[in-house]
C-alpha positions in Angstrom: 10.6 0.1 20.6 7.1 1.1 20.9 4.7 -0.3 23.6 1.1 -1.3 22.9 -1.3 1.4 21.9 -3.5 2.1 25.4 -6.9 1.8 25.5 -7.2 5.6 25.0 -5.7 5.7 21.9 -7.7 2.9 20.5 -10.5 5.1 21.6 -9.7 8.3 20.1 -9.0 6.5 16.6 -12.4 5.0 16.4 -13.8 8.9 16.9 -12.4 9.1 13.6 -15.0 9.3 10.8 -15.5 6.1 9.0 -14.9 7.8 6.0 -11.5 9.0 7.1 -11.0 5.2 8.0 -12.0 4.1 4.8 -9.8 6.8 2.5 -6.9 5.8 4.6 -8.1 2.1 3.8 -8.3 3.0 0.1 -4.5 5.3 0.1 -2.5 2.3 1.5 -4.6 0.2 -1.5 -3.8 2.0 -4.2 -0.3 2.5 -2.7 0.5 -0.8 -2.6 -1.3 -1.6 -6.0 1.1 1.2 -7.8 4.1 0.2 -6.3 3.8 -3.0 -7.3 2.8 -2.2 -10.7 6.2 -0.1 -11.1 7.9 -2.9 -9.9 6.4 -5.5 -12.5 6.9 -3.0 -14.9 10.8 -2.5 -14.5 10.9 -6.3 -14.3 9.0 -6.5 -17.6 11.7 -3.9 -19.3 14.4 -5.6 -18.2 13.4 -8.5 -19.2 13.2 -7.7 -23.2 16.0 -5.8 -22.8 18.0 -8.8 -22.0 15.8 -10.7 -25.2 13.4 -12.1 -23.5 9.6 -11.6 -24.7 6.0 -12.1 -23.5 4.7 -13.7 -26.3 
């Protein structure tokens, strides 16, 4: 397992531009958001393939 992160490495990460940060912020996001929009989206086909509808 992996330790704590040291001080040093907090340090070096916060040279990072904030803008580097923020995309990496904003990647995970839209990760997430996709993912979970492909899994709603198999749920929603399997679900009126087995007859059940949305409306």
């Amino acid at each position: 397992m992996s330790s704590k992160p040291s001080l040093h490495d907090i340090k070096q990460a916060e040279k990072k531009p904030l803008w580097q940060r923020l995309g990496w912020l904003a990647l995970i996001w839209v990760g997430s958001v996709g993912a979970l929009f492909i899994v709603a989206s198999l749920m929603r086909m399997f679900m009126n393939a087995a007859g059940l509808s949305t409306h």
